[in-house]
NUFI-833759 format. One record per residue (C-alpha): residue number from 1; z, y, x. Coordinates in pm, whole numbers. Each point is the difference from the previous one (the first is absolute). Layout:
  seq       Z       Y       X
  NUM       Z       Y       X
...
//
This chain:
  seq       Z       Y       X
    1       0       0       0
    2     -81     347     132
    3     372     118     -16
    4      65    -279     288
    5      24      99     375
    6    -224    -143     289
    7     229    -243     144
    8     -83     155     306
    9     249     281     -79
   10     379     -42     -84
   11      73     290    -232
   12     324     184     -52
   13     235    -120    -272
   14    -116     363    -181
   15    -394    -108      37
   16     -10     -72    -379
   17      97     344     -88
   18    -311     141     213
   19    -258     -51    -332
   20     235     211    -190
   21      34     304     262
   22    -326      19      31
   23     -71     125    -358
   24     218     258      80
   25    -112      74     313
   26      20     398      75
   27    -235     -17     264
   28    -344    -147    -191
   29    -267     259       8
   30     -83     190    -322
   31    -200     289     -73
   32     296     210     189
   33     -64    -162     336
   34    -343    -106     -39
   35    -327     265      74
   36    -113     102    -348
   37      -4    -411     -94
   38    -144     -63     337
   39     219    -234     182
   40     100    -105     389
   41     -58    -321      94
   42     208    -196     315
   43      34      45     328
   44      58    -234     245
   45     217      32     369
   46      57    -322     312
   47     180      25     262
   48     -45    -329     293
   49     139     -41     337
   50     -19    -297     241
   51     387      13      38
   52     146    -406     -20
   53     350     118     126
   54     298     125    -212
   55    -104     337    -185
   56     100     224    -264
   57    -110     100    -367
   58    -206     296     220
   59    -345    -190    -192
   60     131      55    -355
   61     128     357     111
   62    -356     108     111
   63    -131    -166    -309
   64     217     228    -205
   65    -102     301     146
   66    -374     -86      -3
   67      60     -77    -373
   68     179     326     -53
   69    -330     226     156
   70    -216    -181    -282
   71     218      23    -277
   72    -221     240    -164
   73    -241    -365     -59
   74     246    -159    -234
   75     350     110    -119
   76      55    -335    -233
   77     152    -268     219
   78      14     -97     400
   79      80    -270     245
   80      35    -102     305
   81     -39    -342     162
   82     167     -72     364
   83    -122    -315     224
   84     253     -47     301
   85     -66    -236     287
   86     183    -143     294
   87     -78    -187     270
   88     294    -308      -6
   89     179     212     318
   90      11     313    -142
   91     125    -192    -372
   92     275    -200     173
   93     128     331     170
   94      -2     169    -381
   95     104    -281    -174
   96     379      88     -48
   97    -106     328    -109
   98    -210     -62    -228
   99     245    -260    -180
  100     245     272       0
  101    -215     217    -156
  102    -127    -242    -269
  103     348     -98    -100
  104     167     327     -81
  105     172      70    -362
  106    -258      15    -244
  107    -217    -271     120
  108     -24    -366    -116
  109    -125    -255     195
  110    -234    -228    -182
  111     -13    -317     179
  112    -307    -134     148
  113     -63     289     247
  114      -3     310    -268
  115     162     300     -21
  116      61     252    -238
  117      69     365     101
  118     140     221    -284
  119    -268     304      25
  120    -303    -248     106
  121    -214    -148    -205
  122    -118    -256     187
  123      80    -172     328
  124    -242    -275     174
  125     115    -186     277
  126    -241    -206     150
  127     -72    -312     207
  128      20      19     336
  129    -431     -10     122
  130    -157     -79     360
  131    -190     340     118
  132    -183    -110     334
  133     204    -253      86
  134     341     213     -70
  135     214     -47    -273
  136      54     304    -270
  137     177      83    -250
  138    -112     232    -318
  139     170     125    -285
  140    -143     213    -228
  141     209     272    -220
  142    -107     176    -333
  143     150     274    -240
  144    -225     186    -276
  145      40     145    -303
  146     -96     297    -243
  147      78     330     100
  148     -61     289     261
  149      27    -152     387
  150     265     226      55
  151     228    -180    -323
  152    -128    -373     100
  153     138     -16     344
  154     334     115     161
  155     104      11     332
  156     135    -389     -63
  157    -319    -180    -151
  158    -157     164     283
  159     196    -114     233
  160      15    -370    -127
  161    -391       8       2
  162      -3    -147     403
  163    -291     -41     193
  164    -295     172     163
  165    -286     -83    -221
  166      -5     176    -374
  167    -240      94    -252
  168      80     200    -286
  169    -140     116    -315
  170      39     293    -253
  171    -186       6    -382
  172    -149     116    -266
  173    -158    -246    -197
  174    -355     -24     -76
  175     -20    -343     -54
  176     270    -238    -141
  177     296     136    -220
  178     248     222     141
  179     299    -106    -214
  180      63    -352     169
  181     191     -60     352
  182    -268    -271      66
  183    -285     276     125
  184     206     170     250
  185    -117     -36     344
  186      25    -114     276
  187     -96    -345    -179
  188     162    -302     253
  189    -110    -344     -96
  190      29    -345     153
  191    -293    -198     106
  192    -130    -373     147
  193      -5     195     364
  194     319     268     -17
  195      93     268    -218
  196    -228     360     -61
  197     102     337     -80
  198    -271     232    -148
  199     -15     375     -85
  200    -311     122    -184
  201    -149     314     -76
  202    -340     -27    -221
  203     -94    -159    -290
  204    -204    -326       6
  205    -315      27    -224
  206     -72    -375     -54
  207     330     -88     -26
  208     -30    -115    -385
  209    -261    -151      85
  210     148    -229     263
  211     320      12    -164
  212    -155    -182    -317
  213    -127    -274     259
  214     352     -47     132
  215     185     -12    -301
  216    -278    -265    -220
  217     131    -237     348
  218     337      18     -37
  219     101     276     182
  220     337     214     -53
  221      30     386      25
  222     327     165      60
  223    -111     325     -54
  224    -240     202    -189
  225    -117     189     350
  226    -346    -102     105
  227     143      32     374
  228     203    -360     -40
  229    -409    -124     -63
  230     -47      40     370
  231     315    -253     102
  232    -112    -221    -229
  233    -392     -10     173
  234     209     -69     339
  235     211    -267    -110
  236    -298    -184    -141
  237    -209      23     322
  238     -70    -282     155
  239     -45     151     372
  240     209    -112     296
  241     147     361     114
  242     129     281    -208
  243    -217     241     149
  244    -310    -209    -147
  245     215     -30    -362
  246     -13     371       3
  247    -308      69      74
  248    -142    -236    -257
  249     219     132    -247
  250     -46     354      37
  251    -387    -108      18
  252     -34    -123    -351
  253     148     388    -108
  254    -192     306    -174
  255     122     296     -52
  256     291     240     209
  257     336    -159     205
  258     126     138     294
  259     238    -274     115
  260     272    -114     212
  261     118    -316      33
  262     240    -201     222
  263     165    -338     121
  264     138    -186     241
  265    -311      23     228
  266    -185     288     -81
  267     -10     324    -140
  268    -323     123    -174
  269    -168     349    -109
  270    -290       7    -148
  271    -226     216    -268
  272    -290     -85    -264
  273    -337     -17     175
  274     -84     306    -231
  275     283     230     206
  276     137     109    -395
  277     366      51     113
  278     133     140     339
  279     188    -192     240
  280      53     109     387
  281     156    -127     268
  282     237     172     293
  283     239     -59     249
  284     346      90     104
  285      51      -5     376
  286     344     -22     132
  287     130     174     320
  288     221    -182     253
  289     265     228    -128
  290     -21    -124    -358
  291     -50    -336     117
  292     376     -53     158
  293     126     122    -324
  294    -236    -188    -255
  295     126    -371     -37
  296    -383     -68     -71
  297     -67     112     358
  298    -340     160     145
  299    -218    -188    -217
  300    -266     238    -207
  301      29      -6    -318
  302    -307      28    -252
  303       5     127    -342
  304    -291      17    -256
  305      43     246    -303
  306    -278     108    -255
  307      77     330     102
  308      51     207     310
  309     280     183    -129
  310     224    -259      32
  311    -125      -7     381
  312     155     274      45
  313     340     -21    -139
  314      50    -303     193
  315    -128     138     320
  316    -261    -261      47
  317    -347     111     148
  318    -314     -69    -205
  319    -195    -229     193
  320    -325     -46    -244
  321    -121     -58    -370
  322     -11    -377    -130
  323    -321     -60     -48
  324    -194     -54    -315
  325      -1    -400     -23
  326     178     -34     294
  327     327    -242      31
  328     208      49     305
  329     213    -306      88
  330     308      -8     229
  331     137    -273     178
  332     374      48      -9
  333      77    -131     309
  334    -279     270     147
  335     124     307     -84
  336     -90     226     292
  337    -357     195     -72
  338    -205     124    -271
  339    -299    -154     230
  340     102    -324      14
  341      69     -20    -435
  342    -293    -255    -106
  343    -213     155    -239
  344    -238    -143    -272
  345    -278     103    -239
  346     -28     -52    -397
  347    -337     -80    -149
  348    -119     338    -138
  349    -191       6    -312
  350      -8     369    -163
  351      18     220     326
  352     295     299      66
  353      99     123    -235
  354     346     172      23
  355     189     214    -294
  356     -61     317      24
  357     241      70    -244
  358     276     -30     278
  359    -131     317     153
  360      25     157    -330
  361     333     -64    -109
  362     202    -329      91
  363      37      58     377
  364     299     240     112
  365    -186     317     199
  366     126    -103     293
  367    -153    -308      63
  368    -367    -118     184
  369    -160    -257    -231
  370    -358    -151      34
  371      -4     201     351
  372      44     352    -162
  373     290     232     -62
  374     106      15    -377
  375     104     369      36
  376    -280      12     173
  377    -300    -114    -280
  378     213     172    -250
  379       7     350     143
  380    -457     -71      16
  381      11    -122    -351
  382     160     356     -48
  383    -253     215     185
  384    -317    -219    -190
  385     150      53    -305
  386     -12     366      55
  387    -344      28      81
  388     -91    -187    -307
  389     225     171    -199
  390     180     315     110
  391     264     217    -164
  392     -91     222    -306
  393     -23     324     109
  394     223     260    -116
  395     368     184     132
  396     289    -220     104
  397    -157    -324      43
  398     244    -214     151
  399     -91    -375      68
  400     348    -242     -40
  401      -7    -418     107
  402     181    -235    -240
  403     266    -144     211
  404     -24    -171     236
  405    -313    -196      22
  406    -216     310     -71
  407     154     226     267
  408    -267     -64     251
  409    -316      28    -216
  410     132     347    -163
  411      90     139     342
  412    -396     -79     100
  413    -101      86    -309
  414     173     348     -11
  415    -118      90     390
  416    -358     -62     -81
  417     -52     156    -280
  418     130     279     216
  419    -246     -71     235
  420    -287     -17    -247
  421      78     371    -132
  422     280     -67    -294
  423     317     186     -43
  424     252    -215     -41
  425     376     -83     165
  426     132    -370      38
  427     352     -21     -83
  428     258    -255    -157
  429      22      64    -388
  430     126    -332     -86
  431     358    -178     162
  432      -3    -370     -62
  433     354    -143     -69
  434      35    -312     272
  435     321    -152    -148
  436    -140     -39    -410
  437      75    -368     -12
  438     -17    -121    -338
  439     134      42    -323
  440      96    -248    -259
  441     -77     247    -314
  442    -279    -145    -199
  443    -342     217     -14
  444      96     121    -374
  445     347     138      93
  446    -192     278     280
  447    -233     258     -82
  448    -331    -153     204
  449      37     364     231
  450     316    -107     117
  451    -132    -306     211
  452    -232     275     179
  453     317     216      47
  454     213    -260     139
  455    -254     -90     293
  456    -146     375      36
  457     163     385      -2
  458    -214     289      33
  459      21     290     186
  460     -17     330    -206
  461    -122     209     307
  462    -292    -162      91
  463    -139     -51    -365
  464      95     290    -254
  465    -334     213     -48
  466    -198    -214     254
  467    -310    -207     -20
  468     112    -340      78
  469    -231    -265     178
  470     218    -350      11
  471    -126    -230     181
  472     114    -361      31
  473    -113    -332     136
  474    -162    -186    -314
  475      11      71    -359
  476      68    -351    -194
  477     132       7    -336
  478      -3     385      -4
  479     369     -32    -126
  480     197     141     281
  481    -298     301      24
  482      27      67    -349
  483     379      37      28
  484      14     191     334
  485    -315     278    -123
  486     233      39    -294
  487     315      84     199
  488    -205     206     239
  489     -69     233    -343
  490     355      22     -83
  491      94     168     286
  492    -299     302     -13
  493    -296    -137     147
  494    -293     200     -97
  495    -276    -320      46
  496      54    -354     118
  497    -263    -176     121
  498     -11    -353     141
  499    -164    -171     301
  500       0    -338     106
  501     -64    -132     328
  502    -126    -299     -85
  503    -293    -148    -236
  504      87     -53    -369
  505     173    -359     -12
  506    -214    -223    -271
  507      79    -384      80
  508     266    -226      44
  509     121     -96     411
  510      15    -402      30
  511      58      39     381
  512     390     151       0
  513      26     274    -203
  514     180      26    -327
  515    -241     283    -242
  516      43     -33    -397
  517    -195    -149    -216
  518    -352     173       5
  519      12      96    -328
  520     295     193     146
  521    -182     208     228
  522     -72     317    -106
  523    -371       1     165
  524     -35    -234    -291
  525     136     124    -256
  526    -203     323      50
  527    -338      -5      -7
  528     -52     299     283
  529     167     251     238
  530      35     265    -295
  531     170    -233    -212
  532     245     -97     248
  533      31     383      96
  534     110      63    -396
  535     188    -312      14
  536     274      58     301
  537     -17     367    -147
  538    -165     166     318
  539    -280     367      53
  540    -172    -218     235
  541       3    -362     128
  542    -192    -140     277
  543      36    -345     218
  544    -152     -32     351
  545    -312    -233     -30
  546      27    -355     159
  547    -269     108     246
  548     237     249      93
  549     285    -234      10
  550    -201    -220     228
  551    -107     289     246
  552     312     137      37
  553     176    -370     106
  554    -340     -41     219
  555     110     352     194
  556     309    -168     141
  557    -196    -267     123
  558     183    -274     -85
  559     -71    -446      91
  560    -227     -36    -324
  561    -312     124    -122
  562      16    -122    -329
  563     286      36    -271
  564      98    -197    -341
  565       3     267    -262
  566     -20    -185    -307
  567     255     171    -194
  568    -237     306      27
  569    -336    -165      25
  570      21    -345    -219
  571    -151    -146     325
  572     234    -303      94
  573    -127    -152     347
  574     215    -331     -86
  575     -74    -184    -322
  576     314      59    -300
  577     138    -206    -223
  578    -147      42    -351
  579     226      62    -264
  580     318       4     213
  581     302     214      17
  582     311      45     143
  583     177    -188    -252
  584    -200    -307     -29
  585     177    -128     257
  586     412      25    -150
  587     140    -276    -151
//
């Protein structure tokens, strides 16, 4: 039954209660959190070292961190997964220790070799295995749950998550329900050759498809996520080595996953051959200095995040961009260089293609993605969207970015229309409220302005008698414009006018993202510009073209050529399901 755990895992005695917390999670996205019904998807962070002596929880503390930079790619639930491994020295010198440690109040022992640790919610240990010709030791460690990184983990989870090898996962779900415990990542499953821990960002296009085939043979699903699709293709592999298992499995996949997965033996990163999600790769080089006082010693340690951002909170130095169909495997008892990682090559069947809807609005400013800077593209899409479409002329024209994704295209919007001629000032009209949260007061008890008012105040200065240009990053249901033009008006604007720096968004996303139902859109439910112009309640209303779009990410020369626009264009370069939606896969 589907409320049963993997008997991989040993839950906590308050497991059953999870189903129930999560309907009343205060951390699922809604309308408040989410971009006008446009939604984040995951984000993905590994850290791996070559360390087989006695080290610390430093993996799962870097994998916290790295998970912290991306929260912005899903606020409903996290995890982290820990492998540890000794060498049989370097356990039998630990050994008391760790007893010590695994014995304290609050934890039961379970016979048989388990443990149970009070804030964990699961805890592996594992057989001891032969890695050339020396024996080792690996236990793996995993806590997750739904919530904020920041609420998931304290100070002792992380610090009962040992070892030098973690991957770790944040979400928003686009595919598989996101009321259930059972589609939180990291998944960790037990196999014929070992155990695997996944993270996955994407969404799996043929995965009903496949799915169907698997479950007409007897096959059982624990989850509702199409990520647990990809265990299943490596468990049923009949190759010798895990490397080959993954490669066949992730070779039978269409559509978007950046991925990390690990073992005993290896640890692998690898992307869709189309290149639809980020992933990148970088190091952290220790000096002798921080080597006497690191338990895990002078070994590098390499992380993989699918953003740079979280590079650079952990002090690790970007090393180069997974590639498009590329898979990266590491043998964990050859930890030492990037150069000497083994690296291998997915069929390709549709080209690159990557999203580039990340430029737009999912990635933080900050980051490099797809070999560009975010802040970067956004800052061109502003200066091509004001030579298509400059400011209305006029006195005290002042151009104002909807926080905070829009800051960069108003700022290059605003300086060249200035350059083109056009009188106008950029300033900051709008203050977005970072700590809204969310409320529990059902959409009748609120007046619908108030939900604008909670995220958004205004400033009176820069708007009372001016001619307002707002620009933001995408308009997709047109609610949050309609709500924000309205505010604008109550506090003296003489016009409001709207820009967007991105192409009207038409189509559904079956590669990651999370958009409403078409008929949803706005760009669908009006027929043209000036409908949607009378619609949000705007003088004027203009959206940069996807020419333009394309142009101005081509200008920061970034690693592809060619982008996956479909949510403007209709144009998927992967084949879609057919009558499919988010919720055809819940129970």
């Amino acid at each position: 039954p589907h409320t049963s755990h993997p008997p991989s895992i040993m839950m906590e005695p308050e497991a059953h209660m999870e189903e129930e917390k999560a309907t009343n999670n205060p951390y699922l996205m809604d309308d408040d959190f989410a971009k006008d019904g446009c939604a984040p998807k995951c984000a993905v962070f590994g850290v791996v070292s070559g360390n087989h002596g006695p080290v610390s929880s430093q993996g799962a503390n870097l994998c916290y961190f790295g998970l912290h930079a991306q929260q912005h790619r899903g606020q409903e639930s996290a995890g982290i997964l820990s492998m540890e491994r000794h060498d049989a020295v370097s356990a039998a010198a630990t050994k008391k220790r760790k007893r010590d440690e695994m014995m304290k109040p609050g934890n039961k022992d379970l016979g048989r070799g388990w443990h149970s640790h009070p804030n964990l919610t699961a805890l592996h240990p594992r057989k001891n295995i032969l890695a050339k010709n020396k024996p080792i030791k690996a236990k793996a460690y995993l806590h997750k749950d739904f919530g904020l990184v920041t609420d998931i983990f304290t100070k002792e989870i992380l610090g009962a998550l040992k070892g030098g090898c973690s991957i770790g996962h944040t979400r928003y779900s686009t595919s598989g329900s996101d009321k259930t415990t059972h589609n939180i990542q990291p998944f960790l499953v037990k196999y014929k050759d070992g155990h695997i821990g996944l993270a996955h960002n994407g969404d799996i296009s043929n995965f009903s498809k496949i799915q169907e085939q698997f479950v007409k043979q007897g096959t059982l699903f624990h989850s509702t996520s199409d990520s647990e699709l990809i265990l299943h293709l490596i468990s049923r592999s009949r190759k010798k080595t895990q490397p080959e298992q993954v490669i066949e499995a992730l070779g039978m996949l269409e559509g978007a996953f950046s991925i990390l997965l690990v073992t005993e033996n290896y640890f692998f990163a690898g992307r869709d051959p189309n290149g639809f999600r980020p992933l990148h790769m970088g190091v952290i080089e220790k000096s002798k200095a921080d080597a006497k006082e690191d338990p895990s010693g002078a070994q590098p340690m390499f992380c993989f995040a699918s953003e740079t951002c979280a590079f650079d909170l952990v002090g690790a130095k970007l090393i180069r961009e997974v590639e498009p169909g590329e898979l990266i495997c590491i043998d964990l008892n050859n930890v030492k260089k990037a150069s000497e990682f083994k690296s291998y090559h997915l069929p390709r069947k549709y080209g690159i293609t990557p999203c580039i809807f990340e430029f737009v609005y999912f990635a933080r400013a900050d980051s490099s993605i797809f070999g560009a800077s975010v802040d970067s593209v956004r800052y061109r899409c502003g200066q091509q969207l004001a030579r298509e479409s400059p400011v209305p002329k006029g006195d005290k024209v002042v151009v104002i970015p909807v926080p905070t994704s829009a800051n960069a295209a108003a700022l290059g919007y605003a300086r060249e229309c200035q350059k083109l001629g056009y009188k106008c000032e950029y300033d900051l009209g709008l203050v977005r409220n970072n700590y809204v949260g969310r409320t529990f007061i059902t959409p009748g008890q609120v007046d619908r302005a108030l939900k604008v008012r909670r995220k958004f105040g205004v400033s009176k200065r820069v708007v009372k008698d001016a001619i307002v240009v707002i620009v933001d990053d995408s308009i997709v249901r047109g609610t949050t414009s309609t709500r924000l033009v309205s505010l604008i008006r109550e506090y003296g604007a003489k016009e409001v006018h709207f820009r967007s720096a991105s192409p009207p968004v038409k189509h559904p996303c079956f590669f990651g993202m999370d958009f409403p139902n078409p008929k949803e859109l706005i760009a669908n439910r009006v027929e043209d510009i000036k409908g949607i112009t009378k619609k949000i309640g705007v003088d004027g209303l203009a959206y940069l073209t996807w020419e333009g779009l394309k142009d101005a990410v081509m200008d920061c020369n970034p690693s592809s050529k060619t982008w996956c626009g479909a949510c403007f264009t209709g144009n998927y370069p992967v084949p879609i399901p057919q009558g499919k939606t988010k919720g055809d896969t819940e129970w």
